[in-house]
N, C-alpha and C positions, 0 to 999 in steps of 0.2 A: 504493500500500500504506500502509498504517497501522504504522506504526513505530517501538518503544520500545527507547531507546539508555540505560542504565546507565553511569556515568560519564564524562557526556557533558562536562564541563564542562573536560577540559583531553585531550589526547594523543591514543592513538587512538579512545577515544571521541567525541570533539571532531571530528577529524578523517571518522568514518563520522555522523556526524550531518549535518554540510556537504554530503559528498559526496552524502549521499542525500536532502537538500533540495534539490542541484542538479538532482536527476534528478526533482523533482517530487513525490517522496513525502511522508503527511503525516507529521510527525518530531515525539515525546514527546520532549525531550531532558529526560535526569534526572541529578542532581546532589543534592553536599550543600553548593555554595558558590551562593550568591542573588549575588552578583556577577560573580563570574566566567561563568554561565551567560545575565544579563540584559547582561553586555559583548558575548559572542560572538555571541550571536542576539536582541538589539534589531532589527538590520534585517532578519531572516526572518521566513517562516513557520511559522516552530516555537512548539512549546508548550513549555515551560521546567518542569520537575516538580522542585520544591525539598525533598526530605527525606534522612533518613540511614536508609538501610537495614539497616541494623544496629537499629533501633528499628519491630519487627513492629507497632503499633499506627501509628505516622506514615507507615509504609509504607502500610498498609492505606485510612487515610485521604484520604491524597494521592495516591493510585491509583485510586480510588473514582469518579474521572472521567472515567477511563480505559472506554469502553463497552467496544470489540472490538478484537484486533488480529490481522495478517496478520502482522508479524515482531517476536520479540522478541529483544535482542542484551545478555547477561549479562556486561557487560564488566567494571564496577566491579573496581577488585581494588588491594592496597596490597602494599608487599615490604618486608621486615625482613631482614636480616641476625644469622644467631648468631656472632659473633665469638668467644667462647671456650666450647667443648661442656659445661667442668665447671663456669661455670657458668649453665646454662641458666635462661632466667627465661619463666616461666609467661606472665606479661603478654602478653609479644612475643608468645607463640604465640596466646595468645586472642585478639587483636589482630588478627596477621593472618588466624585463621578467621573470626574474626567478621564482617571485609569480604569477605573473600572464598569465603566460605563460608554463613555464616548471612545475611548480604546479598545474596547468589543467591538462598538460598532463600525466604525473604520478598519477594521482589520476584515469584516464581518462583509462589508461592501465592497472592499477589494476581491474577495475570495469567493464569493458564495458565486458568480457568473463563472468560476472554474469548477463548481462542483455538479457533479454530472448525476442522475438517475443511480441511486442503490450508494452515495456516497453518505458520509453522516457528520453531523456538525457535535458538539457535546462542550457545552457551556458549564466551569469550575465555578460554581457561587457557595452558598454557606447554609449552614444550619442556622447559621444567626440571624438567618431570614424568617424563619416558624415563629420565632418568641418578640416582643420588644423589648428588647435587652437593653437599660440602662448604661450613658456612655458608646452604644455602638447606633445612635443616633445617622454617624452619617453613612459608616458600615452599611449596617441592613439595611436601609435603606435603597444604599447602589443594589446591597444583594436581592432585595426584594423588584428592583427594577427587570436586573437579569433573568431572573424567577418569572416573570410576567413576558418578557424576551419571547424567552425560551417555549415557554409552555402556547402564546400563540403563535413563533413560527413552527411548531410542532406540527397544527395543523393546518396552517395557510403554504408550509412546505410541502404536505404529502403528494398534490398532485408533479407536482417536479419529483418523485422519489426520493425526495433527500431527506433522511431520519435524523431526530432531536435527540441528544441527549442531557438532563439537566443533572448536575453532578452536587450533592448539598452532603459534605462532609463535614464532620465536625472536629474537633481540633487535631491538627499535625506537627510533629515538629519542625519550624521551617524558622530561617533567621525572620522570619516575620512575628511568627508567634511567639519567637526566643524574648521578644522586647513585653512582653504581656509581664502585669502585675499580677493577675489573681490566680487563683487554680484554675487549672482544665485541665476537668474529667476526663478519662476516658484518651489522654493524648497519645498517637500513634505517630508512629516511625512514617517517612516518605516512604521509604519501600515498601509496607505495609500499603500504604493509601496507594501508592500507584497500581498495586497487585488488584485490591477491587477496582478500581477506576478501569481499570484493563479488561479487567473478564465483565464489568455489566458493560464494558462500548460492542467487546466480542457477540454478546448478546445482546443487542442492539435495545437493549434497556431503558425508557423514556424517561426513568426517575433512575437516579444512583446515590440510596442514601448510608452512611455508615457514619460511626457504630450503632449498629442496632438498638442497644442501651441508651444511646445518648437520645436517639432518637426515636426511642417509647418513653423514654421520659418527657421528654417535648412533645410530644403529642397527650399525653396525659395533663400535663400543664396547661396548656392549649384546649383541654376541655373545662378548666377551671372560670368560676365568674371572672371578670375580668379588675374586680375589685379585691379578688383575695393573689390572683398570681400580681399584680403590681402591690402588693403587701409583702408577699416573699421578696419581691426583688431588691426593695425600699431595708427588706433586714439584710441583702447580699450585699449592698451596696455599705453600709453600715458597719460591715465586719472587714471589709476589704479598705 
């Protein structure tokens, strides 16, 4: 397969790019760091795609070489934290839509006119899209955009045959989540995450959720009044 990996150059993207040069596929791995992506895959066969997604024109160019693809993997994504709600700053938030959202989407318009009948798209967004999680204000947010993405090109793409997958994992260890203050449950290895993320794209899987733990609890939470889970979250917040 032909296969273009978004934020390949460090954590789980890094990680599903390896895994799937092991298996012999040919791997776009794209970044916006020219060293850190010519460190990792110097000894492979991958093609190294250096631009910033967030920038529709560099995208468009640096893609441009891109002929056909059979999978494409929207992983890029950045997290901020709001620390104090009154006072919110605008920045943060455009910041992180702009990666995580407007950087889908420009990657997303370059690509999808090369992907052909029976090929698949599979969108990396979060668990942290199920809950309103205090502090991931601008997070879930972008992720809950993605979530919404995904699930209508899901079906506005079928007649082109091109399969959705939306991927909502819950915490990994990745230099992104290495900056986190508080616990997270349940955290997994990349190579772990990559290994599900692999076998539900193989099974062309419309939902990809893990850990299953993490996310029966979240749905369990999620059936609570909406006045007693913002009361748990108000004592989470409290203790952290």
């Amino acid at each position: 397969m032909k296969i273009l990996i978004t934020g390949a150059s460090s954590g789980l993207g890094l990680q599903l790019a390896q895994d799937y040069l092991l298996e012999k596929h040919q791997v776009f791995a794209c970044g916006r760091n020219a060293e850190k992506l010519a460190n990792h895959f110097q000894h492979s066969d991958a093609s190294t795609l250096v631009f910033d997604s967030t920038n529709k024109e560099q995208t468009d160019a640096t893609l441009a070489c891109v002929e056909t693809l059979d999978l494409l993997i929207l992983n890029a994504g950045t997290c901020r934290y709001v620390d104090n709600p009154m006072q919110l700053d605008a920045t943060l938030f455009t910041d992180v839509f702009s990666t995580n959202v407007t950087g889908s989407l420009n990657v997303l318009a370059a690509c999808l006119p090369k992907m052909k009948p029976g090929s698949q798209l599979v969108f990396i967004s979060s668990a942290a899209s199920r809950l309103p999680l205090p502090r991931a204000e601008a997070y879930g947010a972008s992720k809950a955009a993605i979530d919404y993405l995904a699930q209508t090109l899901e079906i506005s793409l079928v007649p082109k045959g091109i399969a959705c997958s939306l991927v909502q994992p819950g915490f990994i260890d990745t230099p992104l989540t290495q900056k986190n203050d508080f616990p997270m449950p349940w955290l997994m290895s990349v190579a772990e995450a990559s290994q599900k993320i692999r076998r539900g794209i193989a099974r062309r899987q419309r939902l990809i959720r893990f850990p299953w733990s993490l996310h029966l609890c979240f749905s369990l939470l999620h059936m609570l009044p909406h006045s007693l889970w913002a009361s748990l979250a108000r004592q989470f917040i409290n203790r952290t």
